[in-house]
Steps between C-alpha positions, in 0.01 A plus 500: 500500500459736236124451430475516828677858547271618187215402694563649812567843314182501330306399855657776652541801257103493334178554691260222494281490183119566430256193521423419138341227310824479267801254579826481609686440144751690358348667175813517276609162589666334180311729308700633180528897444214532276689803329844674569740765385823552588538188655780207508391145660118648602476159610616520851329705579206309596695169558431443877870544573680718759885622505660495838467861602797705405583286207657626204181721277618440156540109537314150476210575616370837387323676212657803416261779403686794244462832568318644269122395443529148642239326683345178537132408438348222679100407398353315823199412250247578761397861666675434863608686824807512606574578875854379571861462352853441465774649306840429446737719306856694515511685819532820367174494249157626507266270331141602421217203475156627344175343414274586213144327357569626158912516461420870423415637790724396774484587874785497727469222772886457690819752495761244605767769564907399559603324820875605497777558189597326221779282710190366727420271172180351520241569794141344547190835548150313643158708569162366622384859457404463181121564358451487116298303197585409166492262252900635341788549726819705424805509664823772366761725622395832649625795269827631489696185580736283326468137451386290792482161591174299622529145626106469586157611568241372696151628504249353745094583524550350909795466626621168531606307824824403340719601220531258236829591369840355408810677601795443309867651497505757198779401250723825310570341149889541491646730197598292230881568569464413864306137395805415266748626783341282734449180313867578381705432822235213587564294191849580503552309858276250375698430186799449696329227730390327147855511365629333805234248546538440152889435506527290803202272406671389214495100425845365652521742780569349863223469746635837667525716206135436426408573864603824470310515112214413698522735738553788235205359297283521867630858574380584097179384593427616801598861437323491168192463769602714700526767308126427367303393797714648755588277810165319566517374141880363556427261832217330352763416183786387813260286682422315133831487393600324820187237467574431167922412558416288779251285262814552180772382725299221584357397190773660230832493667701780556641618152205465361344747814788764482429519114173516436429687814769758386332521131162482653503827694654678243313412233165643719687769550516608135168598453456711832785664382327574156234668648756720646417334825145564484439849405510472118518847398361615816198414714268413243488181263407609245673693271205747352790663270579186296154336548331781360690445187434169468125454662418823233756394235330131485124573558487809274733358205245514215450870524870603650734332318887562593474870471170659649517419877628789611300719246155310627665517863542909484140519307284305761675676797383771327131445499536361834654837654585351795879678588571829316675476226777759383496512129878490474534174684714241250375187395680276275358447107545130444527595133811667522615383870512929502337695790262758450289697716106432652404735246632381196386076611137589569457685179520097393209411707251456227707279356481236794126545571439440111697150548270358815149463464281660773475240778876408428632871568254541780724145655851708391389800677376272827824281516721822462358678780502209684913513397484886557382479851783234638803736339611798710483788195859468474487146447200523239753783290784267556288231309456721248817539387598119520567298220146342414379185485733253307324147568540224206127482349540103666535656815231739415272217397637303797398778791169622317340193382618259803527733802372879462165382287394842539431513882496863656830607648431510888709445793455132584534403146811669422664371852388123361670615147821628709515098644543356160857581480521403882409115406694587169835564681429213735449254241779627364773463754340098498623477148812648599567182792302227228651600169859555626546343813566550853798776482467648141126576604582626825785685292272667264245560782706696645621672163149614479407599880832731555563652131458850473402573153199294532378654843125429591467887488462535101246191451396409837145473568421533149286277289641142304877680505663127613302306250742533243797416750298241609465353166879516441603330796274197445572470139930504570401260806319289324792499236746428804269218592517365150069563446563631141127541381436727841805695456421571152139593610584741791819674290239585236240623784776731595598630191105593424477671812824677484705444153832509626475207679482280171880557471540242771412255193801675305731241637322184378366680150867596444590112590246374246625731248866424521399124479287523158773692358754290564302196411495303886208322612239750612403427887149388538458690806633797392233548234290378792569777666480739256159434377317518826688827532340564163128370530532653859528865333273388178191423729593834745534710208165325358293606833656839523311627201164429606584849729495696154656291209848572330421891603632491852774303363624742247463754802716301733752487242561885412458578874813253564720698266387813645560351864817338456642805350407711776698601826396361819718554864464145572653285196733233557690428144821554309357857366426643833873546539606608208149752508667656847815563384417650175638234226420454163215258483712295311708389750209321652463303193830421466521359897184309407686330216818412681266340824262331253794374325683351820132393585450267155914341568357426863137362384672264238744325744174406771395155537151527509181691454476601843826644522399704193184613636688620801758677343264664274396680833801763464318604115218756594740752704740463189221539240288766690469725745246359709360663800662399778241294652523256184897438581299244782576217201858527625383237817462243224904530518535294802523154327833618377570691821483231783885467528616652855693788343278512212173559745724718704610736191129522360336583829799786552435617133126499468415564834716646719687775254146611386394535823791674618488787197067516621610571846776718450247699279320874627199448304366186317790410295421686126666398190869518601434250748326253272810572234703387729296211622454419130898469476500294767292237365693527162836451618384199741323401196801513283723362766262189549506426114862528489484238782288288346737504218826416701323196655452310219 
């Protein structure tokens, strides 16, 4: 209906065109911006895709063009006439399309002028009357006007019987407070559903109890699709839950229906509700924020290091010239973790040129336009001022030597990067149901889906950033599972790619310990265990200095001191708390010392290794203060958690409180909401150890 409606309006509103011996194709179609200024996501421009008119301008579907000095530069590679159009672009702007055989000389060929005001969002201008020749095209914003949007352009030598375009609703990116608002209230009713299923499905309960688990664990479900694909996602899901009961009741009984049914659609709820229901940190997926930290980080580690990204960043936007640049703008010196202005980071350019050799920097410059031209300017100053690239040199290795291997960032290859932690965090939720069973996996699916501190918005659509998660989950599975060579293997992947991650082996290596001291038979599997963990991080560590030896080593390690003693709005930890408030910094120490001591009574009265491992979970937040998105480890809890009160208190502590304090927020919660988060996971951290205690 809509092509059709686009069609009609061009039929109608241009004259019929001049014979010619040219064809009907639309010149710009697909074709990539040869050169632009000013510009953010040139892109779609030229992507053969419509908004419906009216749409929202500054949304899903447009470039936006600055005000100052921006245009876009198409080469059509061959002298051509041009005879007929189509525009579209916010209402209320004039946009100017020229043509020149020399890109010095340019002469004016169409004065799309407004169609309405600003509130008329996006609206569709189309000529026939055209009559100009040229091999380069340009399209910008007549003088005098602020920033407008353009969702495409169409230039035809004849004009074509039909319009080959695809019209699509435009998408507004929420704000980032809005996003965690709205995911808030949705994961908040959903936790509730899991809570109940979770309670009445327990072992022992009469047929009608678990009816109504069932039900809960179906009304999880299907709002968790609901709230993703809307209603013609959630009667496909009906019709197959109803197929598949009638085969369970038949084949399975009816327990055995109402339970795993129950579990079932909960557990594929968790990872819609992950994705914050689909929209990740907004419309996109991928994350160009954290990927380019990671795709630049990786490919360019040689000649960056841990402190020169933002330095080689600042210096190649700089030769590029593609956005002004205001001398005072602040950019973060990785050195010092200090910000300092434009001014005072490019006078450090040499510096990063002398460190790439000439085809290498001309690659730099090339990727970080390509980053440059996907970030609204506000977004490219924000990234700026972030906290650098941290990656283990085994990740490093990992990303650049099995993934990246130098391929040009670009926008399919960065949207097949973006996937990895898709499959990552599906694989993931598998280990989950394999390594701990039905309920504790559903249980720490669910920890992961709904928790706030590790929202999809901070690593989202990023690059490898559930590989280390990933790793940890498999390895305490496979520990569960009682595969001790595999668990020692994956723990020690983990800890390469992330460090913290090898105190999950604390439990055992403490075990081990006590037992040589004392003299007691040392368990085979233990030391098992221990050494895969070991050869594990030997061959990693091995592999990670073919990148650039011991150097990028010795790097990693000061910039980890420097990072960890740094402020950041989103840590989860003991000191976050005590930061807020103003305390000594030795009271964190001492609260570390009493926890870690009421962790080692705990450790030493468990049974076995995997009861060790998975009370060495509750370490990292005691020992560190991760970023929030690490405190995701806390899902390796549920072994230990899949009592009915026991689920019930950890869903209401690490998912619904959390959520609560992120909705009740104005803005993105800052670092009084994380201190108190941070408490929260402390005292239920404290409280389960002191539980522990009591029940042995």
């Amino acid at each position: 209906m809509a092509r059709a409606l686009v069609l009609a309006l061009l039929l109608v509103a241009v004259h019929p065109a001049r014979a010619d011996s040219c064809g009907e194709a639309n010149l710009l179609a697909g074709r990539a911006p040869a050169a632009w200024t000013a510009a953010y996501r040139p892109q779609l421009v030229t992507d053969g895709v419509l908004a419906h008119e009216g749409d929202p301008a500054n949304a899903s579907l447009s470039t936006m063009l600055g005000p100052q000095g921006s245009a876009l530069v198409f080469d059509l590679q061959v002298d051509s006439n041009v005879r007929a159009g189509l525009l579209q672009a916010s209402a209320e702007s004039t946009v100017l399309v020229e043509l020149s055989a020399d890109q010095v000389h340019w002469v004016p060929l169409w004065q799309a002028g407004p169609m309405g005001s600003a509130e008329a969002g996006l609206r569709t201008r189309m000529t026939a009357g055209l009559d100009g020749h040229g091999r380069y095209l340009r399209v910008r914003p007549a003088p005098g006007q602020g920033a407008i949007a353009v969702s495409e352009v169409q230039l035809f030598c004849r004009r074509p019987p039909v319009l080959d375009v695809d019209i699509r609703p435009a998408i507004v990116a929420p704000e980032a407070a809005q996003l965690v608002r709205w995911q808030a209230w949705r994961k908040l009713l959903l936790g509730l559903f899991g809570i109940g299923c979770l309670v009445f499905l327990w072992p022992g309960r009469s047929a009608r109890v678990q009816f109504v688990g069932c039900i809960l664990g179906a009304l999880g479900g299907g709002l968790a699709v609901h709230f993703t694909f809307g209603l013609w996602g959630t009667v496909p899901l009906v019709l197959l839950g109803l197929a598949v009961a009638a085969w369970g009741w038949r084949w399975a009984g009816r327990e055995a229906l109402l339970r795993g049914a129950g579990l079932g659609l909960l557990a594929f709820a968790a990872p819609l509700a992950y994705t914050n229901f689909g929209l990740f940190g907004g419309y996109w997926s991928v994350h160009y924020h954290d990927a380019a930290h990671y795709f630049l980080g990786a490919t360019y580690a040689p000649e960056l290091g841990y402190t020169r990204l933002y330095d080689c960043l600042a210096t190649a936007a700089a030769q590029e010239q593609r956005w002004p640049s205001d001398a005072r703008q602040p950019v973060r010196d990785l050195r010092s973790n200090e910000l300092q202005p434009l001014s005072a980071t490019l006078r450090n350019g040499p510096l990063c040129t002398s460190r790439f050799a000439s085809a290498r920097w001309s690659d730099f410059r090339r990727d970080a336009l390509f980053f440059q031209s996907q970030l609204h300017p506000a977004a490219w100053g924000a990234l700026l001022t972030d906290h650098g690239y941290n990656a283990t040199p085994i990740w490093t290795w990992l990303l650049r030597t099995c993934v990246l291997r130098d391929r040009p960032a670009s926008l399919a290859w960065l949207a097949i990067l973006s996937h990895i932690d898709d499959v990552g965090y599906g694989l993931l939720f598998l280990c989950l149901l394999w390594g701990f069973g039905a309920r504790a996996g559903v249980l720490g699916a669910l920890i992961i889906g709904l928790g706030f501190p590790w929202i999809a918005l901070w690593t989202g659509g990023g690059i490898g950033r559930s590989l280390w998660l990933l790793a940890a989950v498999a390895g305490l599975g496979c520990l569960h599972r009682g595969r001790i060579r595999a668990a020692g293997a994956f723990l020690g992947f983990s800890a390469g790619l992330q460090v913290f991650p090898a105190l999950l082996l604390a439990g055992p290596g403490l075990a081990l310990t006590v037992d040589w001291i004392r003299r007691r038979p040392i368990d085979r599997d233990r030391v098992r265990l221990l050494l895969s963990a070991l050869f594990a991080m030997a061959l990693l560590f091995a592999l990670s200095c073919t990148v650039d030896g011991l150097g990028l080593w010795v790097d990693f390690f000061h910039n980890s001191i420097k990072h960890a003693a740094g402020a950041a709005i989103n840590r989860i930890g003991i000191g976050q708390p005590v930061a807020v408030l103003g305390w000594p910094g030795a009271i964190t120490w001492l609260l570390r010392a009493g926890i870690v001591s009421l962790w080692l009574l705990a450790l030493l009265r468990q049974r076995n290794d995997a009861d060790r491992g998975t009370l060495s979970v509750l370490l990292p937040p005691v020992a560190f203060n991760l970023s929030s998105y690490y405190l995701a480890i806390l899902a390796c809890l549920a072994p230990r958690l899949v009592r009915p009160m026991g689920a019930a208190l950890a869903l209401m502590v690490l998912v619904l409180l959390p959520q609560i304090i992120a909705l009740l927020a104005s803005d993105v919660p800052g670092p009084a909401s994380y201190a108190a988060i941070s408490a929260l996971f402390v005292l239920s951290g404290t409280a389960f150890l002191v539980g522990v205690l009591r029940a042995r």
